[in-house]
C-alpha atoms as one frame of an Amber mdcrd trajectory, in Angstrom:
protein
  -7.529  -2.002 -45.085  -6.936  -0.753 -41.727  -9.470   0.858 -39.573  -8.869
   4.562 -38.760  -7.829   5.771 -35.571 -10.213   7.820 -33.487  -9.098  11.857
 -33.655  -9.194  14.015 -31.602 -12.128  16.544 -30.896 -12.459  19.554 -33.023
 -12.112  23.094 -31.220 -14.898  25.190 -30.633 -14.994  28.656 -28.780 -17.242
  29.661 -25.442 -18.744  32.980 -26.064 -20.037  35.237 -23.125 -22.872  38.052
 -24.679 -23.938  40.963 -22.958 -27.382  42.261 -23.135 -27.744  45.647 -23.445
 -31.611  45.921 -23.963 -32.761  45.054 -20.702 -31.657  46.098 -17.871 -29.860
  43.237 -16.366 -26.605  41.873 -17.633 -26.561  37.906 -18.479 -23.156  35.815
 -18.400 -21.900  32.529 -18.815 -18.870  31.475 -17.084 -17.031  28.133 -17.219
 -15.776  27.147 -13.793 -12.357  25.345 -13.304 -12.202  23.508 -10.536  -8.397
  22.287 -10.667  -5.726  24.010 -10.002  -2.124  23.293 -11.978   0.505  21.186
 -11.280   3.369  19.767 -13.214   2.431  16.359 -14.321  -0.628  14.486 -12.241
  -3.054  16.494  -9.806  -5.080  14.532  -7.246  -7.762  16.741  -5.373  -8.014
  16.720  -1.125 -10.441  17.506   1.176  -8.835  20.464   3.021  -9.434  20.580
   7.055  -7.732  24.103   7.438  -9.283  26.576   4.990  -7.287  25.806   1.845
  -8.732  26.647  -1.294  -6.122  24.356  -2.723  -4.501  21.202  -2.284  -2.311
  20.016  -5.348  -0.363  16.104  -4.766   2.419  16.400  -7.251   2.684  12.181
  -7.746   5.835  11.768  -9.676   8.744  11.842  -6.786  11.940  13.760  -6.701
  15.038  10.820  -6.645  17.983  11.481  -4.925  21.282   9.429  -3.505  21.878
   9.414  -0.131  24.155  11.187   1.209  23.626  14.322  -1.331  22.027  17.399
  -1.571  19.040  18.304  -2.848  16.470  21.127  -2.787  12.706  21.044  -3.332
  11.190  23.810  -4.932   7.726  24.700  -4.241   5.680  24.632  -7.750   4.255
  28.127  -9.146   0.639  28.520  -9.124  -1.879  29.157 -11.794  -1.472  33.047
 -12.814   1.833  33.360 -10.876   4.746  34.501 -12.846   7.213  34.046  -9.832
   7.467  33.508  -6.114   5.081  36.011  -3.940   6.407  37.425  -1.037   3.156
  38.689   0.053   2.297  35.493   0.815   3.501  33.706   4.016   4.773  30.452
   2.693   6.257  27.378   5.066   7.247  23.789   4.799   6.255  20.449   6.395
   7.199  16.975   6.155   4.303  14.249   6.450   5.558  13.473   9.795   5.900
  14.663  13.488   8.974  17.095  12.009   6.943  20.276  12.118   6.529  23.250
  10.541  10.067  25.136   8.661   9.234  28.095   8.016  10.883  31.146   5.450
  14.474  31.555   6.468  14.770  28.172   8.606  18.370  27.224   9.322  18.941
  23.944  11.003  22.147  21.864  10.957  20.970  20.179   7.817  17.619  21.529
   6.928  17.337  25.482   5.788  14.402  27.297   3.603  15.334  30.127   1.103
  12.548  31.643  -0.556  10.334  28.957  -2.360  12.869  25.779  -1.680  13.749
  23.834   0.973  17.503  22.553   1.360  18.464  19.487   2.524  22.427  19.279
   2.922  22.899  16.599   2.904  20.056  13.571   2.548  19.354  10.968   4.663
  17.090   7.771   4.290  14.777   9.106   6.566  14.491  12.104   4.819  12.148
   9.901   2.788   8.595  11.143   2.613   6.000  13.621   1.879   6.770  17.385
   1.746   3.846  19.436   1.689   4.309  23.734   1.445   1.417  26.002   2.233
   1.254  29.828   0.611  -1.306  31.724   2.790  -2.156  35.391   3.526  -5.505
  36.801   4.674  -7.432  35.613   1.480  -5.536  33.138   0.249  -4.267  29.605
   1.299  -2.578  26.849  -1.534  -0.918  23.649  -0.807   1.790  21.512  -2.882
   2.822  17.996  -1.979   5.418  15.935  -3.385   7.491  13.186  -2.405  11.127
  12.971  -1.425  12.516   9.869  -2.216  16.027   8.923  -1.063  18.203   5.650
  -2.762  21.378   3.922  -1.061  23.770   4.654  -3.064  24.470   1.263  -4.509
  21.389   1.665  -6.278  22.522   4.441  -8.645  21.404   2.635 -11.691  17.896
   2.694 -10.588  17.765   6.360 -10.870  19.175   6.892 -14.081  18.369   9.696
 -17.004  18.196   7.589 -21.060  20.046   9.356 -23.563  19.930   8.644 -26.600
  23.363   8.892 -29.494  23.873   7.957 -33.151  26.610   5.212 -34.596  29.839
   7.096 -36.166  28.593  10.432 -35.098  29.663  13.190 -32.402  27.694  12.105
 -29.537  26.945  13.984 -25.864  25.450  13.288 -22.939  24.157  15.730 -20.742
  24.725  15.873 -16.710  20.804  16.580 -15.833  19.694  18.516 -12.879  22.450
  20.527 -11.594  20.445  23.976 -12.344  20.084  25.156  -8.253  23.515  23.978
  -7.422  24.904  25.533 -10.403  23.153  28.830 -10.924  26.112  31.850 -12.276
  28.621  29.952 -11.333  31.004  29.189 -14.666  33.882  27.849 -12.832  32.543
  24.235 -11.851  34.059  21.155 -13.620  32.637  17.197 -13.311  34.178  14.488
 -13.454  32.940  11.424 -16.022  33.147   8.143 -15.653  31.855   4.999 -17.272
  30.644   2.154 -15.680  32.261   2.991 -12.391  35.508   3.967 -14.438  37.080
   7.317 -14.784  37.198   8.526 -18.317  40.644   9.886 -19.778  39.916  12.922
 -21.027  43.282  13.250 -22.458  43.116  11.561 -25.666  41.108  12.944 -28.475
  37.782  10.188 -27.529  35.872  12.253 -24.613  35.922  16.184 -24.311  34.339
  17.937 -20.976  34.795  21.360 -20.561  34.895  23.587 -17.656  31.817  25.208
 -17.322  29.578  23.330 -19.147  27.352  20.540 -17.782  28.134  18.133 -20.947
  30.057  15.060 -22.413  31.729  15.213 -25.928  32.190  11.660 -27.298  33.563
  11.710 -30.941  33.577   9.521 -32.365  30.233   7.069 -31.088  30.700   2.966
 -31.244  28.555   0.227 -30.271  30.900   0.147 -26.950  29.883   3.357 -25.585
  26.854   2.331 -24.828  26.229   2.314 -21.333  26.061   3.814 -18.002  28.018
   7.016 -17.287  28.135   8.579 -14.044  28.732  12.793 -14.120  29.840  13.967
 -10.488  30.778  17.554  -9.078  31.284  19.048  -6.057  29.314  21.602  -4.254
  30.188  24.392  -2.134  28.032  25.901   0.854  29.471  27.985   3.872  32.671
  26.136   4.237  31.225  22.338   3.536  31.249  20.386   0.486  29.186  18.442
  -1.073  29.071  15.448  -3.559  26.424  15.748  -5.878  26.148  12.462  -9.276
  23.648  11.581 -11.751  23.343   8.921 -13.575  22.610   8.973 -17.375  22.145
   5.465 -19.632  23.484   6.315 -23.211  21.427   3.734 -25.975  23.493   3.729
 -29.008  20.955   4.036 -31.797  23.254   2.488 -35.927  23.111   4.712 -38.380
  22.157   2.635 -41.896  21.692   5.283 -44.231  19.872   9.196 -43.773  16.300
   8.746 -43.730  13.621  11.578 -42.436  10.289  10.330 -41.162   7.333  12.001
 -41.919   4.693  12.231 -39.064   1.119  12.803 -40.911  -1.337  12.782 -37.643
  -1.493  14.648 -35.726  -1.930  17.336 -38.050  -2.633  19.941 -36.017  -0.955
  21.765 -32.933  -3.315  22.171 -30.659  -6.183  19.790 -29.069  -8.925  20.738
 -27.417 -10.806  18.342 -24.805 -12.932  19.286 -21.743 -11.562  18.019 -18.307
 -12.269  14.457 -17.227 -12.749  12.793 -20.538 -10.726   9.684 -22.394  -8.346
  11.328 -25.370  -6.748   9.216 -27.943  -3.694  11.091 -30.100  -2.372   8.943
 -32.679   0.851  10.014 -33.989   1.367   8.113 -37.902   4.591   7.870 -38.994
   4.822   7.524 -42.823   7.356   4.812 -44.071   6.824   4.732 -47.642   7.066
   1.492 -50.046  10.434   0.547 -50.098  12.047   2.042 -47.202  12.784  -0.577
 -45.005  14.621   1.231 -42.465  13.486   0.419 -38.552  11.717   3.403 -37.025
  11.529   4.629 -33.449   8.230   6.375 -32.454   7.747   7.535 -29.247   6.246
   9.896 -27.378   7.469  12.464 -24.577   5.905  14.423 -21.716   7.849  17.483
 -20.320  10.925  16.258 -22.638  10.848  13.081 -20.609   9.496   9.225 -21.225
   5.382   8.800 -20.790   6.296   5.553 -18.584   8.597   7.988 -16.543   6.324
  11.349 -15.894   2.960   9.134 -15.471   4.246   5.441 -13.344   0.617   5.233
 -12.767  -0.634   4.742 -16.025  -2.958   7.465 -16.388  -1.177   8.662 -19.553
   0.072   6.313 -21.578   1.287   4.809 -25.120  -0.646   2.117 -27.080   0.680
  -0.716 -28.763   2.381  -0.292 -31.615   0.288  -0.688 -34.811   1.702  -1.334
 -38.418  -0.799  -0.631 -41.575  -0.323  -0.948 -44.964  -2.191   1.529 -47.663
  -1.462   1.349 -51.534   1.543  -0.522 -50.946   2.907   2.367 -48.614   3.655
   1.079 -44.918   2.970   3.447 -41.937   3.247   2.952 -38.144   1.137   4.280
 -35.603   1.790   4.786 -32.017  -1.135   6.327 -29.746  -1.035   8.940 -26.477
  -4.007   7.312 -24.400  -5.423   9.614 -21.325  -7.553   7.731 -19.431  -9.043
  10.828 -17.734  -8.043  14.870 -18.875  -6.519  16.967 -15.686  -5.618  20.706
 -15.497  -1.915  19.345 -15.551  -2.545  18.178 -19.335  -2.999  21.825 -20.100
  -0.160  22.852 -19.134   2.390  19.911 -20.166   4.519  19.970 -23.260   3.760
  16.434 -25.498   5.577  15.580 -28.338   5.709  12.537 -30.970   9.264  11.890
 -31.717   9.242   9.603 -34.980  13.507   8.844 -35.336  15.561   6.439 -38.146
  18.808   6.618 -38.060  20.376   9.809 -39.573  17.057  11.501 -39.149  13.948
  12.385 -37.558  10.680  14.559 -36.760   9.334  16.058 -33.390   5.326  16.707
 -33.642   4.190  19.034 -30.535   0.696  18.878 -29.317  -0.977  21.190 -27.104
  -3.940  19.567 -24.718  -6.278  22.799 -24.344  -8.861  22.900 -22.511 -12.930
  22.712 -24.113 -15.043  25.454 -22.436 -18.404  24.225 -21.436 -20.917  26.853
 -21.015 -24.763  27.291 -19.657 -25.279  27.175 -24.092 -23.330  26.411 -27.083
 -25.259  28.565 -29.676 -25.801  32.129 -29.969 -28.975  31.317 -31.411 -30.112
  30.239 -28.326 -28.868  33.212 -26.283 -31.261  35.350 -29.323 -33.730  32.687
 -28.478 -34.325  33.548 -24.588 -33.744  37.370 -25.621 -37.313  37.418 -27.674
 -38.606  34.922 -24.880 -38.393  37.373 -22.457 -39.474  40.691 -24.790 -42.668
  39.074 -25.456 -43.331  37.662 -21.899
């Protein structure tokens, strides 16, 4: 028999009573004391009057000698970019300030980005931007980080296509240098070769950001390179990505069933260990290899968390009434706002088949009581007193 994974912890609700027999009003309120970020907050002691200060750890990658723009992240209860708020840019470094509507010979700052046409090694670094007005200050940090260009394949984007099917891979990132414009055509190439997109093999179309390969063998497997050109005021720009295409066989159509988790959402209070095991049922004579991962943000665990504070457990097999299941477990060492606020999903796949579980890490309200019946406790407390 194998031992049963821990679950996660059942949901419970926070509720907030008002008193209307006396005459003073009593309620609890949980306080959050993180703000959001997209994948791994790290609080700082502020020295000029920032309420906030969020380190955004996992680092924007980028060839040199390209362009590339930093956005600065939206804010808790922000639906878009405030321009009541005074916002400006620094780098880590004795560059100084750049403030809204900066336009240097290769620096500039539009709205909530920063530009920087075109990259440089030393453009390496941390890149911090400040929203303040009267009331209000925020900071976001991330981190720039610029590779030579004969190190393409240490930036590269896994993709994933079947045996004998229609694969494609997608160019990634090319959403602020793209934006309405329909008209823009990459090149492909394949292990530093261009691809002939005259024979029947590869399809790109103008306009779209994608790779048709039809149909998929073992050989396409690999690293293809998607480039395009970029316009801005007269200069142009060379902008690549590199994306390594695993070529998964197809043996026969199989769909895996994941049984835990069983339920959408999660609820865990901030700072605590979570465990979320995704099973995979296999069945007794279905001897078909399965992939079980799972994804962060629609990207790899080891990817979005490098330091380890999210990660995936071993892979564990079990065996039940002669019916085989696999198990692979989510591990947080320690809950953050972020989790709140980051799409995770189990991915179980065979070949010909498979099924996406999403889980939603929500956050466990902790108030001054749990119980009404302690709130109607205190009420008769202080009638009689």
């Amino acid at each position: 028999m194998w031992k049963r994974s821990p679950y996660v912890i059942p949901d419970f609700s926070l509720s907030c009573f008002l008193w209307k027999v006396i005459p003073r009003l009593l309620c609890i309120f949980s306080v959050n004391m993180l703000n959001i970020s997209a994948f791994r907050i790290h609080r700082v002691e502020n020295t000029d009057n920032c309420q906030d200060h969020t380190i955004y750890s996992w680092p924007t990658f980028v060839l040199e000698g390209e362009p590339t723009v930093l956005k600065c992240l939206q804010f808790k209860n922000t639906n878009s970019f405030d321009l009541s708020l005074n916002l400006t840019w620094k780098k880590k470094d004795p560059s100084g300030i750049i403030p809204i509507g900066f336009k240097g010979p290769r620096i500039m700052s539009q709205g909530d980005a920063v530009w920087l046409l075109p990259t440089i090694l030393q453009d390496s670094g941390e890149y911090i931007c400040t929203q303040r007005n009267s009331s209000y200050c925020t900071k976001v940090s991330m981190h720039l980080k610029v590779v030579k260009r004969n190190e393409t394949n240490n930036i590269s984007y896994p993709q994933k296509a079947f045996l004998l099917s229609s694969g494609k891979i997608v160019c990634p990132n090319l959403e602020n240098f793209i934006q309405n414009n329909t008209n823009y055509e990459l090149k492909w190439y394949k292990d530093s070769t261009r691809l002939n997109m005259d024979n029947k093999k590869f399809t790109a179309l103008e306009g779209t950001n994608y790779l048709l390969i039809n149909p998929i063998s073992m050989n396409d497997s690999g690293y293809y390179t998607c480039e395009m050109t970029f316009a801005f005021e007269k200069e142009q720009y060379k902008i690549t990505r590199t994306v390594q295409l695993q070529i998964l066989e197809k043996k026969k159509k199989n769909i895996p069933v994941i049984v835990n988790p069983n339920e959408r959402i999660t609820s865990v209070a901030l700072g605590s260990h979570l465990t979320i095991p995704c099973r995979v049922f296999i069945g007794a004579n279905n001897h078909s290899d399965v992939d079980v991962w799972w994804l962060a943000n629609h990207s790899y665990i080891q990817t979005i968390y490098p330091d380890g504070r999210v990660k995936e457990g071993e892979i564990g097999q079990f065996v039940e009434n002669n019916n085989r299941s696999i198990e692979v477990q989510l591990i947080f060492d320690s809950i953050t706002e972020a989790d709140f606020h980051t799409d995770f999903r189990c991915v179980a796949q065979i070949v010909g088949g498979n099924h996406v579980q999403t889980v939603t890490v929500k956050e466990k309200k902790k108030g001054l009581y749990n119980k009404p019946i302690m709130l109607i406790t205190i009420f008769f407390s202080l009638l009689f007193f």
